[in-house]
FIZA-170537 format. One record per residue: residue in three letters; x, y, z of N, C-alpha, C in turn. Coordinates in steps of 0.02 Angstrom, whole numbers. Example, Ala and Ser with C-alpha at 12.3 -4.5 7.8 and 13.67 -1.06 7.14 Angstrom:
BEGIN
(site 'ALA',(660,-284,390),(615,-225,390),(660,-165,390))
(site 'SER',(642,-112,354),(684,-53,357),(645,2,394))
***
This chain:
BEGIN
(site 'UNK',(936,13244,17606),(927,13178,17576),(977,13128,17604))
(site 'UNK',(1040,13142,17608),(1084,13101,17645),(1122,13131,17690))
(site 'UNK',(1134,13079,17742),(1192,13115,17790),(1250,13055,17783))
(site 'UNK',(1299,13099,17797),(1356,13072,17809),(1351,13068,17892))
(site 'UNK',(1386,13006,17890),(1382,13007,17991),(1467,13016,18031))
(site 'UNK',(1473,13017,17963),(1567,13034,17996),(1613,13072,17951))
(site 'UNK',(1623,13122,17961),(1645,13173,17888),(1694,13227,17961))
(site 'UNK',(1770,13230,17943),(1813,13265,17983),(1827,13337,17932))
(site 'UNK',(1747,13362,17906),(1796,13430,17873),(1812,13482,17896))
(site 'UNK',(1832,13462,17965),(1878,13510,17996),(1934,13507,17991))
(site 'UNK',(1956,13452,17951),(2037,13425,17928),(2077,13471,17900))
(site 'UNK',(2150,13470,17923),(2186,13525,17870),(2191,13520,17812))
(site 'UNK',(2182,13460,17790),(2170,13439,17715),(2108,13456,17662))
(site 'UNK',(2083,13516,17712),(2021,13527,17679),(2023,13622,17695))
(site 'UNK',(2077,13641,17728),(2126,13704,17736),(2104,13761,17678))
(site 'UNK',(2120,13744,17619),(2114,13784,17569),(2037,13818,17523))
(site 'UNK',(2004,13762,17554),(1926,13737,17493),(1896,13697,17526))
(site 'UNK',(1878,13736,17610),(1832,13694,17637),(1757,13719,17636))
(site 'UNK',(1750,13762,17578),(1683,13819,17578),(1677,13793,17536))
(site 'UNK',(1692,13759,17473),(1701,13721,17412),(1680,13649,17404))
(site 'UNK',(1713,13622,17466),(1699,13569,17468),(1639,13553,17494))
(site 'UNK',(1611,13590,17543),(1544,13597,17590),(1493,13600,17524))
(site 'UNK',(1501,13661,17505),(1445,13666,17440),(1445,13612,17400))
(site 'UNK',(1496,13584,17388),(1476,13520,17322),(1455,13441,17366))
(site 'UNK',(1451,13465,17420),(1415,13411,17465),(1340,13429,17480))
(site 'UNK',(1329,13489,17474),(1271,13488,17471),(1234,13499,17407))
(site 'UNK',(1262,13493,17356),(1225,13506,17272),(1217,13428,17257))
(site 'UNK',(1267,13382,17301),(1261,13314,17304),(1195,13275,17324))
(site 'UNK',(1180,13337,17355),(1118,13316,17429),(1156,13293,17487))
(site 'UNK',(1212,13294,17512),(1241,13282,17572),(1187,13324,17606))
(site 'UNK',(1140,13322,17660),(1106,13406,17680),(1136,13408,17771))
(site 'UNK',(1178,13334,17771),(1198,13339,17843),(1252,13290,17843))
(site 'UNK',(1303,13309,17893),(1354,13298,17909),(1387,13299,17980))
(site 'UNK',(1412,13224,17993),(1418,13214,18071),(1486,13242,18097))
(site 'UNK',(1513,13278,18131),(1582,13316,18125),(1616,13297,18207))
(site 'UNK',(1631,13229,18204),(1687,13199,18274),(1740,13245,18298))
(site 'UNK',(1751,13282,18360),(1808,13303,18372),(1846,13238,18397))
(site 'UNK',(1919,13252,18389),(1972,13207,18411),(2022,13219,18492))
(site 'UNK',(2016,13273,18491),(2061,13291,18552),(2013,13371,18589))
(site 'UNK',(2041,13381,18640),(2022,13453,18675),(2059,13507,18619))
(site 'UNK',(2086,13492,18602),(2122,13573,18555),(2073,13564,18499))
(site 'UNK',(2043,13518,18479),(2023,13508,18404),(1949,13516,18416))
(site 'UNK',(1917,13541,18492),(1831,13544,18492),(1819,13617,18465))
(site 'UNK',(1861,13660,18474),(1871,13729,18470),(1847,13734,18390))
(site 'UNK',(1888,13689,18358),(1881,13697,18269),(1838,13669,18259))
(site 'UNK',(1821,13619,18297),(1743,13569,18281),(1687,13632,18263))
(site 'UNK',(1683,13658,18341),(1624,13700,18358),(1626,13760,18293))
(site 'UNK',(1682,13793,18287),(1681,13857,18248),(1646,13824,18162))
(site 'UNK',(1673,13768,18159),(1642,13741,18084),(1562,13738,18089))
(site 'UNK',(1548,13682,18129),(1467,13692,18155),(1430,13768,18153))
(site 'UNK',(1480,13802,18184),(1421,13847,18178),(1447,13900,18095))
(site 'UNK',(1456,13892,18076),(1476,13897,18010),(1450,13891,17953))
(site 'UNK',(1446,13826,17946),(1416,13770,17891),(1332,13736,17905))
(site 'UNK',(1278,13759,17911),(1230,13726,17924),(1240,13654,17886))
(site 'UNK',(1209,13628,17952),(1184,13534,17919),(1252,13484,17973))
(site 'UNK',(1311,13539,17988),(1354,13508,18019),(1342,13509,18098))
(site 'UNK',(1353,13452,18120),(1347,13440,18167),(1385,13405,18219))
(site 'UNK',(1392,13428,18268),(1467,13406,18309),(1440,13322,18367))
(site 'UNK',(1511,13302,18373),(1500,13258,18429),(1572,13253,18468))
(site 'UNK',(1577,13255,18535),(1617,13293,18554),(1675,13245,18608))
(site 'UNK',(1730,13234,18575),(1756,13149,18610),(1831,13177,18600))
(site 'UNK',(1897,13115,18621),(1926,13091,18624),(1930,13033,18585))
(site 'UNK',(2008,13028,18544),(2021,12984,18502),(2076,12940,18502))
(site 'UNK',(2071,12877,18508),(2114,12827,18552),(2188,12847,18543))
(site 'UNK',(2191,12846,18470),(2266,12866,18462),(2300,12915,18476))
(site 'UNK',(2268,12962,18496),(2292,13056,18530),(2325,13044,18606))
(site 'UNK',(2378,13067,18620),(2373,13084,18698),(2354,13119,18726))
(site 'UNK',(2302,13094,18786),(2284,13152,18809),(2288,13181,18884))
(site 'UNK',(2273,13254,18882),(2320,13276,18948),(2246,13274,19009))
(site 'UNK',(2281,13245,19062),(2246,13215,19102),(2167,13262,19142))
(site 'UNK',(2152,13319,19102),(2108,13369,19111),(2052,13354,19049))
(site 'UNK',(2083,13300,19005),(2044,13318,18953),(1956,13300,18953))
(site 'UNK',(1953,13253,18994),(1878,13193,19009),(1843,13266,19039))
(site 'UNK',(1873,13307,19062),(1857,13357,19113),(1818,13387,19049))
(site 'UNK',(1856,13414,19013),(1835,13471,18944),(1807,13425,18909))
(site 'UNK',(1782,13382,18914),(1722,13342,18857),(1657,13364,18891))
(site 'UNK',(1681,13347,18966),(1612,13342,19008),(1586,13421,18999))
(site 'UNK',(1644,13478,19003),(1606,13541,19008),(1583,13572,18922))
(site 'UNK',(1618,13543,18874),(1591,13533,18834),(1515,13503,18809))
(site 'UNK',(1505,13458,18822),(1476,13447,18822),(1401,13492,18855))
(site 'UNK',(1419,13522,18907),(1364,13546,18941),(1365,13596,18917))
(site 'UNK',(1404,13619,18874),(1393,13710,18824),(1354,13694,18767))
(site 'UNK',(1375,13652,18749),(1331,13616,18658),(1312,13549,18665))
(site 'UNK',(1250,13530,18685),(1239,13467,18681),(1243,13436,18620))
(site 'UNK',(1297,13403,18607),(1299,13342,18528),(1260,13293,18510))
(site 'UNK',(1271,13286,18464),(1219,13218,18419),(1244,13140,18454))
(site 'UNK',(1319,13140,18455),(1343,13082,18491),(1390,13092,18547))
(site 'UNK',(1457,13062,18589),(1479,13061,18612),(1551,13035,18567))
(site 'UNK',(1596,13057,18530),(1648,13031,18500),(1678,13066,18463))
(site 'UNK',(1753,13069,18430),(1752,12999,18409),(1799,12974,18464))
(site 'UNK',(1770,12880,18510),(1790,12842,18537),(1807,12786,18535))
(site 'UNK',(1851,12769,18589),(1878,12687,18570),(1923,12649,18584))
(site 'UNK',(1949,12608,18546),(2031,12586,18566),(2051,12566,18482))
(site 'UNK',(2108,12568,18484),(2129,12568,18422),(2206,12511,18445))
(site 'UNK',(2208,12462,18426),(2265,12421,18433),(2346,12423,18379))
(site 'UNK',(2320,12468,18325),(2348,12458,18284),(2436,12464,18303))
(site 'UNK',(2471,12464,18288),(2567,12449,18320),(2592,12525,18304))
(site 'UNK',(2622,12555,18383),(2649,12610,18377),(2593,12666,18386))
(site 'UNK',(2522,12646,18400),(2480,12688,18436),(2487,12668,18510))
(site 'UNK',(2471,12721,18540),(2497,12749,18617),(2483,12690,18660))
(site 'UNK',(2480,12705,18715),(2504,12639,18791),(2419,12603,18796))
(site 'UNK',(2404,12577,18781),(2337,12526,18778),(2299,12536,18844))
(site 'UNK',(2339,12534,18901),(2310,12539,18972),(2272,12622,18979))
(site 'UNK',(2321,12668,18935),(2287,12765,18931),(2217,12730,18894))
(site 'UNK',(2226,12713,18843),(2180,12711,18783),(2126,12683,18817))
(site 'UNK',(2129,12634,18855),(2064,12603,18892),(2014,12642,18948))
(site 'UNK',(2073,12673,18975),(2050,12713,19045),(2007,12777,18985))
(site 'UNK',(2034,12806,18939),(2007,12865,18924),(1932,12832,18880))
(site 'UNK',(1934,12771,18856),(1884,12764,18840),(1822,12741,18905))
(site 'UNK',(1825,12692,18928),(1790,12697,18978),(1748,12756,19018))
(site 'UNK',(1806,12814,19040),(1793,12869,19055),(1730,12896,19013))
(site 'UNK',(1733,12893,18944),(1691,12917,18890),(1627,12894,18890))
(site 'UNK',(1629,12823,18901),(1582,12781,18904),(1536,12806,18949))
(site 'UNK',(1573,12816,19016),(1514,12840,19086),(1466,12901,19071))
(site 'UNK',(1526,12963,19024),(1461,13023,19005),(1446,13003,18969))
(site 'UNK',(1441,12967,18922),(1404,12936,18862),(1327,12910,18901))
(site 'UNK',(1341,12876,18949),(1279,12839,19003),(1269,12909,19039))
(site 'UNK',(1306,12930,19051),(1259,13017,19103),(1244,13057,19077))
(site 'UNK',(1257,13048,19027),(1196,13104,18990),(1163,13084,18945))
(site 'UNK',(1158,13000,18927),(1122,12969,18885),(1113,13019,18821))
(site 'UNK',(1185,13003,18799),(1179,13005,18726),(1235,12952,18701))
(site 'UNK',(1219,12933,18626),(1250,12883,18584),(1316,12876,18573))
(site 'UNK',(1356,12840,18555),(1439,12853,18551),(1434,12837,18472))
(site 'UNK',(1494,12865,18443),(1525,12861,18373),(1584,12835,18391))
(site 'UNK',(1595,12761,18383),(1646,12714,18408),(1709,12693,18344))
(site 'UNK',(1741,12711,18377),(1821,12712,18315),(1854,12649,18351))
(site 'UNK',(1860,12575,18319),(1870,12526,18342),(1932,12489,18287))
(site 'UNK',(1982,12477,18301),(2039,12433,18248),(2075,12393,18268))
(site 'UNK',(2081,12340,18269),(2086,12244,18288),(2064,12267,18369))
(site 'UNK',(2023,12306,18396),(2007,12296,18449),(1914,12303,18471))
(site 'UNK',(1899,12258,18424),(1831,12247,18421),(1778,12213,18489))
(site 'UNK',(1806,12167,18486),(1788,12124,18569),(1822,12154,18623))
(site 'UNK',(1838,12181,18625),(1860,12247,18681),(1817,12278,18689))
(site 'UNK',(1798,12319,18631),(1757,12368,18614),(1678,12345,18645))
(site 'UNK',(1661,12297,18626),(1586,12251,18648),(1597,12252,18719))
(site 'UNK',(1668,12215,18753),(1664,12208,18820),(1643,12255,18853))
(site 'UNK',(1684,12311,18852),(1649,12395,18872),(1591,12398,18874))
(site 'UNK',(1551,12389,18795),(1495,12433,18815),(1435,12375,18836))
(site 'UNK',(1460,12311,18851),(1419,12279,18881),(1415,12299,18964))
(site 'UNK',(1459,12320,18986),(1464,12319,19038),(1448,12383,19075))
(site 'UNK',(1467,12440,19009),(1424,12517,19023),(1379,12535,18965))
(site 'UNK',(1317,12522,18991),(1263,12515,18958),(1266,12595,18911))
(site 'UNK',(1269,12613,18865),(1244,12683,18828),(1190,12645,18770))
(site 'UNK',(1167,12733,18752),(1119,12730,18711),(1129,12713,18636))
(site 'UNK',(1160,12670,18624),(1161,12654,18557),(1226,12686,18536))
(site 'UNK',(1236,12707,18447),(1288,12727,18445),(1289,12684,18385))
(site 'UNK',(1347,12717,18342),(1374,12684,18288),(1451,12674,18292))
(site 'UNK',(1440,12601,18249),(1503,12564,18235),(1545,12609,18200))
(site 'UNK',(1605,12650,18191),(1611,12698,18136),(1654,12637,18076))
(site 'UNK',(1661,12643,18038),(1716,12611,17979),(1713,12518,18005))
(site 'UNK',(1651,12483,18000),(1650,12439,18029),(1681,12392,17988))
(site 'UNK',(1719,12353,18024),(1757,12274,17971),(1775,12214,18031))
(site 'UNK',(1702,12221,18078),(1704,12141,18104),(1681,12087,18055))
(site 'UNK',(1660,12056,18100),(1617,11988,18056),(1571,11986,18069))
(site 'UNK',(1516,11953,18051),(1473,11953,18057),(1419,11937,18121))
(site 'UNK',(1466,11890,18151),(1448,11900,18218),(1445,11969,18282))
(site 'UNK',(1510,11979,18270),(1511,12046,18307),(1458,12103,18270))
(site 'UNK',(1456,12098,18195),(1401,12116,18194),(1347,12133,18216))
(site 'UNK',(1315,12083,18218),(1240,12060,18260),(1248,12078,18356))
(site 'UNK',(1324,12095,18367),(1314,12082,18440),(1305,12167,18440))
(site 'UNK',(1349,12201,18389),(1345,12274,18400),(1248,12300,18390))
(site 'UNK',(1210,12271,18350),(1153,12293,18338),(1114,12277,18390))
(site 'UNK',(1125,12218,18429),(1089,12188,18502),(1094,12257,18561))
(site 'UNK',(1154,12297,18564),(1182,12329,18583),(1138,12406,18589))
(site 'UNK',(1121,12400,18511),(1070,12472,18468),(1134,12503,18432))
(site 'UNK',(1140,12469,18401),(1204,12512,18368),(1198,12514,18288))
(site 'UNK',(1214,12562,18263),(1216,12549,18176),(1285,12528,18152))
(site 'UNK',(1281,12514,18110),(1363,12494,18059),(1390,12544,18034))
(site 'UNK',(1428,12589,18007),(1441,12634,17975),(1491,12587,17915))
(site 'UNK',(1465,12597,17853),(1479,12574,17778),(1505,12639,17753))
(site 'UNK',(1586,12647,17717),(1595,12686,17672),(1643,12673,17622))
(site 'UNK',(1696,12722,17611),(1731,12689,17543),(1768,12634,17549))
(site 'UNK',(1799,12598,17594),(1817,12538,17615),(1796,12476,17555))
(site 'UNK',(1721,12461,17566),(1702,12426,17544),(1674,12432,17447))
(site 'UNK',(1683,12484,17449),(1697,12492,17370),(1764,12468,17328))
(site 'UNK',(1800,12425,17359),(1855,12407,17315),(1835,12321,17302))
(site 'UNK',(1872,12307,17230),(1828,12226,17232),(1871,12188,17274))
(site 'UNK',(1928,12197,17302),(1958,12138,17327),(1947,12123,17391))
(site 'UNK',(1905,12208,17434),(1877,12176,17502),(1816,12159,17506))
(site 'UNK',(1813,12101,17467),(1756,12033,17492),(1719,12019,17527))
(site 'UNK',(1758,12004,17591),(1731,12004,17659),(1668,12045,17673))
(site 'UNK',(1701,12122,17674),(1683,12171,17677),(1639,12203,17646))
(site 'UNK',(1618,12196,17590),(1568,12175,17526),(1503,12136,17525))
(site 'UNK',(1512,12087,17553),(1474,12032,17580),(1445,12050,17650))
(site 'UNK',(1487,12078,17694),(1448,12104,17719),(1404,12172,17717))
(site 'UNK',(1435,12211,17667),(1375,12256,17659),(1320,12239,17628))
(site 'UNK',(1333,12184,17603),(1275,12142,17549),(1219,12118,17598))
(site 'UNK',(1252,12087,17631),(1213,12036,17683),(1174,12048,17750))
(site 'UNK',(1200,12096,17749),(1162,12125,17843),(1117,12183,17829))
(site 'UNK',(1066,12176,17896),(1003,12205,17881),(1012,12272,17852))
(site 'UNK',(993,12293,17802),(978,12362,17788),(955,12413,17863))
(site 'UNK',(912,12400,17893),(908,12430,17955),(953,12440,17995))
(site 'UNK',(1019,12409,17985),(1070,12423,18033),(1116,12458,17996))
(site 'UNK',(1132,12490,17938),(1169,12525,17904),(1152,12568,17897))
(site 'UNK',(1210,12639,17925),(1200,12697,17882),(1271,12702,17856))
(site 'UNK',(1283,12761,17810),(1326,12784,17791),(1389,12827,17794))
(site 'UNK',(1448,12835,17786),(1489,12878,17803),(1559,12899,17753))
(site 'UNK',(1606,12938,17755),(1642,12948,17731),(1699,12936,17741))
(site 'UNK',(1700,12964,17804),(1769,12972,17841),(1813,13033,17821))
(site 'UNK',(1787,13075,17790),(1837,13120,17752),(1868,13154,17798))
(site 'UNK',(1937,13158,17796),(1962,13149,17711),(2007,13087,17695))
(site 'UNK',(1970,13025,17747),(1998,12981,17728),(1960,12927,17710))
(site 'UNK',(1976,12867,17708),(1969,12807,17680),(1928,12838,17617))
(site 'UNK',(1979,12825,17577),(1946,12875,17476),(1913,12796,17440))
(site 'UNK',(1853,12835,17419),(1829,12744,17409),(1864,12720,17323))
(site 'UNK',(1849,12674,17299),(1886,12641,17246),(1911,12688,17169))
(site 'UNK',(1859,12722,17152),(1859,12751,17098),(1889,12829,17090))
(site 'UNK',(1925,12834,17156),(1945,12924,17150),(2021,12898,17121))
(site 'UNK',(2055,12930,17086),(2122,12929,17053),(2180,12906,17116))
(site 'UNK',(2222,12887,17093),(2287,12894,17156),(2307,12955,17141))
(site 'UNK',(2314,13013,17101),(2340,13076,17115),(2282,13110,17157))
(site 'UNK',(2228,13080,17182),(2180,13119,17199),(2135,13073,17269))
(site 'UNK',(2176,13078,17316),(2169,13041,17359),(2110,13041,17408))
(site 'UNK',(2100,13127,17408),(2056,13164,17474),(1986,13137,17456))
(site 'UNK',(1970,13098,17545),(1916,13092,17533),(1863,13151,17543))
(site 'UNK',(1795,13162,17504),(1751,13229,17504),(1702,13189,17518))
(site 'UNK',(1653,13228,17559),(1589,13222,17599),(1526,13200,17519))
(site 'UNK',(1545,13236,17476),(1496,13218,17424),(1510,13179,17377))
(site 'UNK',(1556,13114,17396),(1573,13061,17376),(1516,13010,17418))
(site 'UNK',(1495,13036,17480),(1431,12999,17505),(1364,12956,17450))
(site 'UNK',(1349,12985,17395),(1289,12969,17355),(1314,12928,17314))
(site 'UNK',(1393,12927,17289),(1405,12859,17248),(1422,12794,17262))
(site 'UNK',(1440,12828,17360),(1444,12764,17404),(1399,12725,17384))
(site 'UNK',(1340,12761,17413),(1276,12732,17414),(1237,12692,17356))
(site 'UNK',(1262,12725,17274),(1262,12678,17218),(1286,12634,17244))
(site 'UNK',(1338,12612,17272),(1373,12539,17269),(1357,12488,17298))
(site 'UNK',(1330,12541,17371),(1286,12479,17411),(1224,12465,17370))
(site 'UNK',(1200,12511,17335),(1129,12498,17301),(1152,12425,17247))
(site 'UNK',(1186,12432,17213),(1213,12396,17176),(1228,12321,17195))
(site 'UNK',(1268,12327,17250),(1280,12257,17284),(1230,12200,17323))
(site 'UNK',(1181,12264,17329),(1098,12242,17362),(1038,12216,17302))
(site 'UNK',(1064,12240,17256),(1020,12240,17207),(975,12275,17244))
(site 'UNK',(969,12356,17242),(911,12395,17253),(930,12462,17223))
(site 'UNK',(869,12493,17199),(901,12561,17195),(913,12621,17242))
(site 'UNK',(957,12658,17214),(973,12715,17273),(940,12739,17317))
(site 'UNK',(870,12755,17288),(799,12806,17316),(807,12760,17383))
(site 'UNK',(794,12684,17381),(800,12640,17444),(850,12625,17509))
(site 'UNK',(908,12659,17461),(982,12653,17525),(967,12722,17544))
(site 'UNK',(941,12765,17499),(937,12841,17523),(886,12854,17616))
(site 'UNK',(840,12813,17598),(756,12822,17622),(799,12779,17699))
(site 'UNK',(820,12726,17690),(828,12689,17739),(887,12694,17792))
(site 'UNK',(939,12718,17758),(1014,12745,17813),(995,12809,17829))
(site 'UNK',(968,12864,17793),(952,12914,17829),(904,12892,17904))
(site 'UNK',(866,12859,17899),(810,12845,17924),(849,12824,17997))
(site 'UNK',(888,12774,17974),(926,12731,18026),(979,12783,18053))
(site 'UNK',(1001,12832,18013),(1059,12881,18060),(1010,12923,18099))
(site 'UNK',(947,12939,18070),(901,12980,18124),(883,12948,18188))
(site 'UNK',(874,12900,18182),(846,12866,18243),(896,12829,18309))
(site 'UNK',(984,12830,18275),(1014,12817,18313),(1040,12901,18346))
(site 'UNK',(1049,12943,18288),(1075,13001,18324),(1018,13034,18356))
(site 'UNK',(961,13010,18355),(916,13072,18394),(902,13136,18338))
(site 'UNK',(900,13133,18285),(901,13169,18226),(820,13205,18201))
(site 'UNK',(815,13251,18208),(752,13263,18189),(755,13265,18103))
(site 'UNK',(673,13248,18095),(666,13212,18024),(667,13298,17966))
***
């Protein structure tokens, strides 16, 4: 019934009660789950979860903020050719202060970009104050679509990422009342360009406790109340339509 399009429960934060947590994502109806590796050491745990956990599903990248050792583009590519993935990620540039040398971060994304175009499949794009960066790239290396992950442009960049074929990825972010912006735009932009995500075990959306931080994959369906809520629609409709929209960007059979 729903997928999450970005769920890391390969996280150590999920170490103790990650058989626990899987099951109450799927009693949720989570019945699928998008699982980003971050680095070459971390495809190893990707893969072993995947094949593990039915419904999980890997995509197999480099993550801006990681360093990485100059073999690694190498081990995506042969990766890649052992398990073909749903996407290409998680990718990008990340600007944020005290993440690594901007000039690595570019080259390794780019790099990503090209097998992303040679083997035509989608990217799962991890983007932070480096949004129009992000566009410049993939204007310039055409791939197959791909989602925005944890999106908080504007509305313009918006519309340029969907020109693109790209979905938005909406999750607990925008469940708090004071991000507005962010709100408004889940309010406001096409339903067809939104699916859903988690991020777990991070970005915890508004209503989980502060002693209780971890974000869980089957926190996905109350997301989705909220967007229902903010749309004025009911769930059955955010359900029917982001699934729909994560199938058709990931190549997802129905």
């Amino acid at each position: 019934m729903w997928i999450d399009t970005h769920s890391h429960l390969d996280a150590a934060e999920f170490a103790l009660d990650r058989a626990a947590v899987y099951a109450r994502a799927r009693a949720a109806g989570v019945t699928t789950q998008i699982i980003p590796a971050v680095s070459h050491p971390n495809m190893a745990a990707v893969a072993d979860l995947c094949r593990q956990f039915p419904g999980c599903l890997p995509a197999w990248g480099l993550h801006p903020i990681y360093t990485h050792l100059p073999d690694a583009i190498a081990a995506v590519r042969a990766q890649i050719e052992n398990w073909r993935p749903v996407a290409v990620g998680e990718i990008g540039l990340d600007l944020f202060a005290g993440h690594p040398d901007f000039t690595a971060q570019e080259q390794v994304f780019v790099a990503q970009l090209e097998l992303a175009r040679e083997y035509q499949l989608p990217v799962i794009l991890h983007s932070r104050r480096a949004v129009d960066l992000c566009l410049k790239h993939l204007r310039r290396i055409s791939v197959p679509g791909g989602i925005a992950h944890a999106f908080s442009g504007s509305a313009q960049q918006a519309q340029a990422f969907i020109d693109l074929g790209f979905k938005l990825g909406f999750g607990g972010a925008f469940t708090y009342p004071r991000a507005t912006r962010l709100r408004q735009l889940a309010k406001d932009l096409p339903l067809a360009a939104l699916v859903l995500e988690t991020d777990s075990p991070d970005i915890p959306p508004a209503w989980l406790p502060l002693d209780q931080r971890r974000n869980e994959p089957g926190e996905l369906p109350h997301i989705a109340a909220e967007l229902a809520r903010l749309r004025g629609v009911d769930t059955a409709t955010i359900a029917a339509a982001t699934s729909a929209n994560a199938r058709a960007v990931l190549r997802l059979e129905s």
